[in-house]
C-alpha positions as protocol buffer text, in pm:
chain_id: "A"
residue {
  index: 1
  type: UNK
  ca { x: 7876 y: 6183 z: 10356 }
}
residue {
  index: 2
  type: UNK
  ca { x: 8240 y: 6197 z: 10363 }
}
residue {
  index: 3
  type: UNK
  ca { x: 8450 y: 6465 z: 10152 }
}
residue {
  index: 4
  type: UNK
  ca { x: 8574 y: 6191 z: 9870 }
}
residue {
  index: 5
  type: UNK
  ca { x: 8171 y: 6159 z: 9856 }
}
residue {
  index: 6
  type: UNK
  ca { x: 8127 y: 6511 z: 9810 }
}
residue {
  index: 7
  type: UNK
  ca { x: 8369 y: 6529 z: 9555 }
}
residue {
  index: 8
  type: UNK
  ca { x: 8239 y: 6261 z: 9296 }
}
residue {
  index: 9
  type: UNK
  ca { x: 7863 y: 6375 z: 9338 }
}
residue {
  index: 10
  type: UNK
  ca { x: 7982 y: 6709 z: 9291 }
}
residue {
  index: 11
  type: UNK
  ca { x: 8175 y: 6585 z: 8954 }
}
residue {
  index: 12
  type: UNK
  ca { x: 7866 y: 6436 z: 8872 }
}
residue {
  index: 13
  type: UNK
  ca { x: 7654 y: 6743 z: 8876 }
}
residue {
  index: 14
  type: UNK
  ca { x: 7539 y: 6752 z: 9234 }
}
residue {
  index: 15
  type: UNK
  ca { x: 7473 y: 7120 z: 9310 }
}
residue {
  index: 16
  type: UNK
  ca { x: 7374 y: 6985 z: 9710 }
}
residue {
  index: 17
  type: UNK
  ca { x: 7687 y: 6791 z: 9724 }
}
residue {
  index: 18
  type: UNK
  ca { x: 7878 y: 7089 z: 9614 }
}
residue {
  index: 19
  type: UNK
  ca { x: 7700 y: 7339 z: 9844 }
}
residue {
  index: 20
  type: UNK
  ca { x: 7842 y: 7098 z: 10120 }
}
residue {
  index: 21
  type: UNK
  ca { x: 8207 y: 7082 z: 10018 }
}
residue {
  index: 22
  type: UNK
  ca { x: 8177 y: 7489 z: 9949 }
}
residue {
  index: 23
  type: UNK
  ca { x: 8044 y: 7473 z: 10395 }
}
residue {
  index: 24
  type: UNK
  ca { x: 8292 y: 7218 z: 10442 }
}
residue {
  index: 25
  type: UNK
  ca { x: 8542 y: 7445 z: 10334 }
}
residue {
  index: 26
  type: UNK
  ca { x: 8429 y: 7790 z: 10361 }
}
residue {
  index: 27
  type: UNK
  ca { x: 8619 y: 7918 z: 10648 }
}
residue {
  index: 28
  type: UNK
  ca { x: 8924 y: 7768 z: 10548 }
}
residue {
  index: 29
  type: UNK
  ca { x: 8989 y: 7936 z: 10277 }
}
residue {
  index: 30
  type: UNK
  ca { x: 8870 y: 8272 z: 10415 }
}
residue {
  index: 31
  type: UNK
  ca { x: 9048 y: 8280 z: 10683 }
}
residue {
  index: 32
  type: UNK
  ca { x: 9374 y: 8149 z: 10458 }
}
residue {
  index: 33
  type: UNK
  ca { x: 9277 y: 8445 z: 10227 }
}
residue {
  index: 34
  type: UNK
  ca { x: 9312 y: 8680 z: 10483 }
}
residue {
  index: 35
  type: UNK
  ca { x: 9628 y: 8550 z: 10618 }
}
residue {
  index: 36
  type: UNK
  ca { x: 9815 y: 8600 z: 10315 }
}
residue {
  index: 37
  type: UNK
  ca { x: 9778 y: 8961 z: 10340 }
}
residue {
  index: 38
  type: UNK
  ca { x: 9439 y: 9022 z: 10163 }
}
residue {
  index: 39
  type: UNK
  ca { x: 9254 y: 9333 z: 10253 }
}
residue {
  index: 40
  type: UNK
  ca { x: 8888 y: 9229 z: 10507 }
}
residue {
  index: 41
  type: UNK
  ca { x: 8700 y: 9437 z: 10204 }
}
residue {
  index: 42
  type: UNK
  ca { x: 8859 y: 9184 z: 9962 }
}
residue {
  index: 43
  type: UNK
  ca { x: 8811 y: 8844 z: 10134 }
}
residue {
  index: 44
  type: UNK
  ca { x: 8426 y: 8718 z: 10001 }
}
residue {
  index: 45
  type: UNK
  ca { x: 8517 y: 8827 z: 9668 }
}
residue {
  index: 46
  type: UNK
  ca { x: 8868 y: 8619 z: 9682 }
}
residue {
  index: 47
  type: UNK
  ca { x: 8652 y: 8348 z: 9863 }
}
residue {
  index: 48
  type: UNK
  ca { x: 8400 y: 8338 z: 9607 }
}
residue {
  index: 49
  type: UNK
  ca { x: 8661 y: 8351 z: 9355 }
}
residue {
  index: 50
  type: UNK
  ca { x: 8820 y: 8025 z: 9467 }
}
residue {
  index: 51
  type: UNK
  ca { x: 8502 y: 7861 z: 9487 }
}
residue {
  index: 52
  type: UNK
  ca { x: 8418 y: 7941 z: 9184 }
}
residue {
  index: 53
  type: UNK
  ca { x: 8775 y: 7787 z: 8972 }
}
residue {
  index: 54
  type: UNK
  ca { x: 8680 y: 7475 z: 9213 }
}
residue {
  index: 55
  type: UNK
  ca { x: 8376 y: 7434 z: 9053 }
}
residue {
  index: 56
  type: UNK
  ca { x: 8444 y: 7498 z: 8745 }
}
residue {
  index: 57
  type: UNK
  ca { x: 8783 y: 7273 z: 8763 }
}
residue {
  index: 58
  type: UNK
  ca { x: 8631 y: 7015 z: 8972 }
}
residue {
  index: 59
  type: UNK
  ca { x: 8619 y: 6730 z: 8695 }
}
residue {
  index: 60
  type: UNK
  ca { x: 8984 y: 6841 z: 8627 }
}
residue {
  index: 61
  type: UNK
  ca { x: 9056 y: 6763 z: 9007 }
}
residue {
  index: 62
  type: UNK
  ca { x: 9272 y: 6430 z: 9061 }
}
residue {
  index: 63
  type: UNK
  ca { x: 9507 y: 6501 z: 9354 }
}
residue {
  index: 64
  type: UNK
  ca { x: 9507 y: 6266 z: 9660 }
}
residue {
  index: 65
  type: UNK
  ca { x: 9411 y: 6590 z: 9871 }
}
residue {
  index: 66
  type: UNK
  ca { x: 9147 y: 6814 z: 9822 }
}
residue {
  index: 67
  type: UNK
  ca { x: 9250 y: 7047 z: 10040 }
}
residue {
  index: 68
  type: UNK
  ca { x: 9581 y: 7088 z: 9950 }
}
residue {
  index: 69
  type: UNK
  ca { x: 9458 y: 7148 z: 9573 }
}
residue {
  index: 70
  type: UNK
  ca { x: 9173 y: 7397 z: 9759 }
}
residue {
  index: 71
  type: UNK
  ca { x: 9497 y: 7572 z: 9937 }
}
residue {
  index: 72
  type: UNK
  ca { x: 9686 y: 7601 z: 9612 }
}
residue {
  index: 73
  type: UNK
  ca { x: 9384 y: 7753 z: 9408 }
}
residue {
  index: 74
  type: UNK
  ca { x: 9336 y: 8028 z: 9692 }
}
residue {
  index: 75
  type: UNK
  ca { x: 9733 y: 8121 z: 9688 }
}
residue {
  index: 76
  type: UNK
  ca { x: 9679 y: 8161 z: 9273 }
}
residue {
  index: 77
  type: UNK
  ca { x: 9339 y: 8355 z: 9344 }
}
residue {
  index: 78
  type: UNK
  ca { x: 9512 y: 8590 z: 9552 }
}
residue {
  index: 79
  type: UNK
  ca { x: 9792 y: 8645 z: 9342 }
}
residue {
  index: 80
  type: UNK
  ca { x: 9557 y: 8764 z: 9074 }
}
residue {
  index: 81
  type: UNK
  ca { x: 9402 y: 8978 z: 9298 }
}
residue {
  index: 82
  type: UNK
  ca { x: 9718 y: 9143 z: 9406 }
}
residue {
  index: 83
  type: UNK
  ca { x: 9848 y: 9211 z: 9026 }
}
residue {
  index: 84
  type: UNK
  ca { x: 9504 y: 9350 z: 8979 }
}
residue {
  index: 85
  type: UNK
  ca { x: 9567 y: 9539 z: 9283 }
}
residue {
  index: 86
  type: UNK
  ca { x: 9841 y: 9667 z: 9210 }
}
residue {
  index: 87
  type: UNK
  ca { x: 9774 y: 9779 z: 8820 }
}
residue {
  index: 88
  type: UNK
  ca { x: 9470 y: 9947 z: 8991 }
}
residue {
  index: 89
  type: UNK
  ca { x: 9681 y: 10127 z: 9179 }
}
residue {
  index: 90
  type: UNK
  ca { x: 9957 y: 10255 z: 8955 }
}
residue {
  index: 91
  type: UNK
  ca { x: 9656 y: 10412 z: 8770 }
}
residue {
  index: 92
  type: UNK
  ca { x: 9454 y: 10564 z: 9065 }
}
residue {
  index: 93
  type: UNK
  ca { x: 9776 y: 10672 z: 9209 }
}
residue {
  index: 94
  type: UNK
  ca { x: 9776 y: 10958 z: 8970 }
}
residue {
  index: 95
  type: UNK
  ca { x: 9480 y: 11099 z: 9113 }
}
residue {
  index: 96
  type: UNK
  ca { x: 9532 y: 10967 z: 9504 }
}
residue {
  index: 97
  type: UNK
  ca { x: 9768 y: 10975 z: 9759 }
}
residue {
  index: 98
  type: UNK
  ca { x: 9748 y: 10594 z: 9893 }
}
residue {
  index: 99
  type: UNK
  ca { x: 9793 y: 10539 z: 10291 }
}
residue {
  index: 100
  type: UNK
  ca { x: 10124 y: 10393 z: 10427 }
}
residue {
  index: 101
  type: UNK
  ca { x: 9974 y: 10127 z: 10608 }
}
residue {
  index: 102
  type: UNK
  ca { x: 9612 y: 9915 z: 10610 }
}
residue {
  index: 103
  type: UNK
  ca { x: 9513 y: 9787 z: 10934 }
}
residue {
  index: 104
  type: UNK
  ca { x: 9135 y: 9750 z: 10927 }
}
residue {
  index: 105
  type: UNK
  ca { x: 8969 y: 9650 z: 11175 }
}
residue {
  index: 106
  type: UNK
  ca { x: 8938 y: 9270 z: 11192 }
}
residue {
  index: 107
  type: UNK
  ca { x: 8625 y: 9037 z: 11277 }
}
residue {
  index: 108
  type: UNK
  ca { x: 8676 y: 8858 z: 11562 }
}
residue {
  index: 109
  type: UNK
  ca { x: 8618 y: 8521 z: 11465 }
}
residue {
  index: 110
  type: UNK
  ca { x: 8980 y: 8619 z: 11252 }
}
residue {
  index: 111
  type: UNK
  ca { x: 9195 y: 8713 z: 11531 }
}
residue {
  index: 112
  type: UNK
  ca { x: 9094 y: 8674 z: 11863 }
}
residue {
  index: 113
  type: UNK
  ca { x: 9336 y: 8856 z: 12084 }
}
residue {
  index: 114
  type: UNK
  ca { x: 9563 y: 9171 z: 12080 }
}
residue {
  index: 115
  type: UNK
  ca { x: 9861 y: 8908 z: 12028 }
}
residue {
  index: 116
  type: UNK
  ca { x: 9700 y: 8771 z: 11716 }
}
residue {
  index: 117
  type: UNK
  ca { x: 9670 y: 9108 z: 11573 }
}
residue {
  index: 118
  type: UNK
  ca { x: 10038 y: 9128 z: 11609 }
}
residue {
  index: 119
  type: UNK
  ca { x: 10181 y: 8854 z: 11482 }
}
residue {
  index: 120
  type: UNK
  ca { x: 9915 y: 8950 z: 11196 }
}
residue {
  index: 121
  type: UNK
  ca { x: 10103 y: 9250 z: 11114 }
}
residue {
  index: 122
  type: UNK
  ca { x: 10401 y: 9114 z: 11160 }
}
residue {
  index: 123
  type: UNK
  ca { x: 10346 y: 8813 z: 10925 }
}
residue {
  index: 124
  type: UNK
  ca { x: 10232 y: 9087 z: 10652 }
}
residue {
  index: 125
  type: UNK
  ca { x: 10605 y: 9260 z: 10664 }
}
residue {
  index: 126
  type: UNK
  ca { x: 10723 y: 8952 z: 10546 }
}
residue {
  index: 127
  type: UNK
  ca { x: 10749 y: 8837 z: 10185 }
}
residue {
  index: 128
  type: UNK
  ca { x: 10496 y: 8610 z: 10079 }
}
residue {
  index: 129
  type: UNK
  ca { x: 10824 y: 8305 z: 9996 }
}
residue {
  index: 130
  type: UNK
  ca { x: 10840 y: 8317 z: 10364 }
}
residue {
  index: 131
  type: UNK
  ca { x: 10507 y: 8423 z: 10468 }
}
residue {
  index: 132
  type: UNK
  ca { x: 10276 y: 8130 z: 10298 }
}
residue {
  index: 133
  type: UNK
  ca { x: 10445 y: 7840 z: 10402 }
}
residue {
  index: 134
  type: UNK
  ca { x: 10495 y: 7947 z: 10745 }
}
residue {
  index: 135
  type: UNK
  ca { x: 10082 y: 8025 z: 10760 }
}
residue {
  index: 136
  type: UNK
  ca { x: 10061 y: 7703 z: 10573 }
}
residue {
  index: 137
  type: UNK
  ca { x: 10281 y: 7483 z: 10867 }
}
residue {
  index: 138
  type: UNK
  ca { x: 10168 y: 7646 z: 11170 }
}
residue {
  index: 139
  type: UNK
  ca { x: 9854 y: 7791 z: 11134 }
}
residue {
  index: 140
  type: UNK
  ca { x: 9663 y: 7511 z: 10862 }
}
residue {
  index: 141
  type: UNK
  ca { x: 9878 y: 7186 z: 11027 }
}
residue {
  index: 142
  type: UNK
  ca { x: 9987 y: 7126 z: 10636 }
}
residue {
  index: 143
  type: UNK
  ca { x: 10289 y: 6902 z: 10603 }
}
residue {
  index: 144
  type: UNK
  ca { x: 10616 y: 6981 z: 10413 }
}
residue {
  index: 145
  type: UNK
  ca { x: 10570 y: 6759 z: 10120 }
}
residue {
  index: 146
  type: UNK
  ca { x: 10130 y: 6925 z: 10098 }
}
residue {
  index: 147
  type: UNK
  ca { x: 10345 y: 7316 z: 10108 }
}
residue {
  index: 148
  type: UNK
  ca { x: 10548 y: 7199 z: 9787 }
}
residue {
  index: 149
  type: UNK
  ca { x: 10268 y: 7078 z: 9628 }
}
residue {
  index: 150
  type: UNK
  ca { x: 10088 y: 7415 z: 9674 }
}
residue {
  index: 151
  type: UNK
  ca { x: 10332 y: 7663 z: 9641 }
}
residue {
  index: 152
  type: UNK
  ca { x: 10515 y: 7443 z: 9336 }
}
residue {
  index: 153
  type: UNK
  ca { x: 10833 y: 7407 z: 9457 }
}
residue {
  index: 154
  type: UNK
  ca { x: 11069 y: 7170 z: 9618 }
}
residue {
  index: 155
  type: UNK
  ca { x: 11091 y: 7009 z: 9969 }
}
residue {
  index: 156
  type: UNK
  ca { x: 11412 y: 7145 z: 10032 }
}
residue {
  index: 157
  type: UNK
  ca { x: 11297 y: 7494 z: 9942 }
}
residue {
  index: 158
  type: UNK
  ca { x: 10989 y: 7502 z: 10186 }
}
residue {
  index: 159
  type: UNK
  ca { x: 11231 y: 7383 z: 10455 }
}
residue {
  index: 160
  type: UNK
  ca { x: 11456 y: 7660 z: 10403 }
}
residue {
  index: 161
  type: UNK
  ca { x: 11207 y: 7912 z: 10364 }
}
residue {
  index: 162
  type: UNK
  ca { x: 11037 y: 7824 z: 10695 }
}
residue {
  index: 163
  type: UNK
  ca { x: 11342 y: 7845 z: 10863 }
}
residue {
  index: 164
  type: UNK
  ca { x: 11393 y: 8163 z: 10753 }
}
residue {
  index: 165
  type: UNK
  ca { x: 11099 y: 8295 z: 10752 }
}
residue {
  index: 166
  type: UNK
  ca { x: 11078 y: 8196 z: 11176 }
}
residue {
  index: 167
  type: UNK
  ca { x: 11409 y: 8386 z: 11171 }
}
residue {
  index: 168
  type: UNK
  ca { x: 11251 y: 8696 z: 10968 }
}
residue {
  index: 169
  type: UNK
  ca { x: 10961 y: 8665 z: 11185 }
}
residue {
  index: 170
  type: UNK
  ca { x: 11132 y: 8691 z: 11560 }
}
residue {
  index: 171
  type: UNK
  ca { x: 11277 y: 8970 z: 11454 }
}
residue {
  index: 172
  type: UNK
  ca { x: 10941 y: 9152 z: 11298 }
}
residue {
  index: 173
  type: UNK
  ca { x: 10798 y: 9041 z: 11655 }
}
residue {
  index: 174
  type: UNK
  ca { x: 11103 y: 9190 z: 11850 }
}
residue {
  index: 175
  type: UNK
  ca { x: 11110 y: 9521 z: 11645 }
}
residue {
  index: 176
  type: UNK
  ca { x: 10731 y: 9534 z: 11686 }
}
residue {
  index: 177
  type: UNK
  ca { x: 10700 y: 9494 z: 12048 }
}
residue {
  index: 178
  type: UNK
  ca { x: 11012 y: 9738 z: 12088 }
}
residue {
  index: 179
  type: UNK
  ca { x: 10785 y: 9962 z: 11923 }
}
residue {
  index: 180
  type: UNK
  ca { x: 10496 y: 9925 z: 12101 }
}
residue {
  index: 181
  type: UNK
  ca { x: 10685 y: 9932 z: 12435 }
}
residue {
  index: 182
  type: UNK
  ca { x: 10676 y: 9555 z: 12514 }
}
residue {
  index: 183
  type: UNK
  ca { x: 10285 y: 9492 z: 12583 }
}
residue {
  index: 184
  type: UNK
  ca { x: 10357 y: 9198 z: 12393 }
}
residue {
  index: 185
  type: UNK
  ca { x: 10630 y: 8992 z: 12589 }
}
């Protein structure tokens, strides 16, 4: 059964069909989760999250591209989860200092090599206008036009901010390897 097949039984009330698209996608979306700077700890809760407004939103779903509406509902899911974050921790950081920096460790199926892990942390430094659609380009093959459907704004805009984002990134690369002592290069 092919995905648009999925999607109609599943708007019909097929729990199977909609078990399949959830496997279909799964990974996806985790590993898009995590790229966009989410915590390991937080991932199955942001996945199950996403999974979650898709089924409930499914019969509201009309867009030529699953995926890209999939994408888009992942970016809102984990901008909820970083204002929640981040109200959490203006009211725990009464009572805690937090740590300057999280680097957990990371499953393997995530990143596979040391060289991942760094352009990992050095996609985190940057901000997440520059950030998303660069993970979105190179690392999930989406086109231009699929990134302004996503992140809701214009063609124009995702070009720049990929091409300054690559620009922002080099340098994050160069200052991290410099601080590593070149293992990297």
């Amino acid at each position: 059964m092919n995905e648009e097949e999925l999607i109609a039984k599943a708007k019909d009330g097929n729990d199977h069909a909609f078990q399949q698209l959830i496997q279909l996608h799964y990974t996806t979306v985790e590993k898009f989760a995590y790229q966009l700077g989410n915590r390991r700890d937080e991932i199955e809760d942001i996945t199950q999250e996403v999974f979650i407004r898709v089924y409930r939103f499914l019969d509201q779903f009309t867009q030529a591209k699953f995926t890209t509406w999939l994408y888009k509902i992942t970016l809102n899911v984990t901008r909820d989860m970083a204002r929640k974050r981040s109200q959490n921790l203006k009211k725990v950081f009464k009572f805690q200092q937090q740590p300057d920096e999280d680097h957990p460790q990371v499953e393997t199926h995530l990143l596979q090599s040391e060289e991942d892990r760094m352009l990992h942390i050095c996609l985190q430094t940057l901000n997440e206008k520059y950030r998303t659609p660069i993970i979105l380009f190179y690392f999930h093959d989406k086109k231009y036009e699929e990134i302004a459907e996503i992140m809701s704004i214009s063609l124009s805009t995702v070009k720049t901010r990929i091409l300054r984002g690559k620009t922002m990134l080099r340098k994050a690369v160069e200052e991290f390897e410099a601080k590593e002592g070149g293992k990297y290069g």
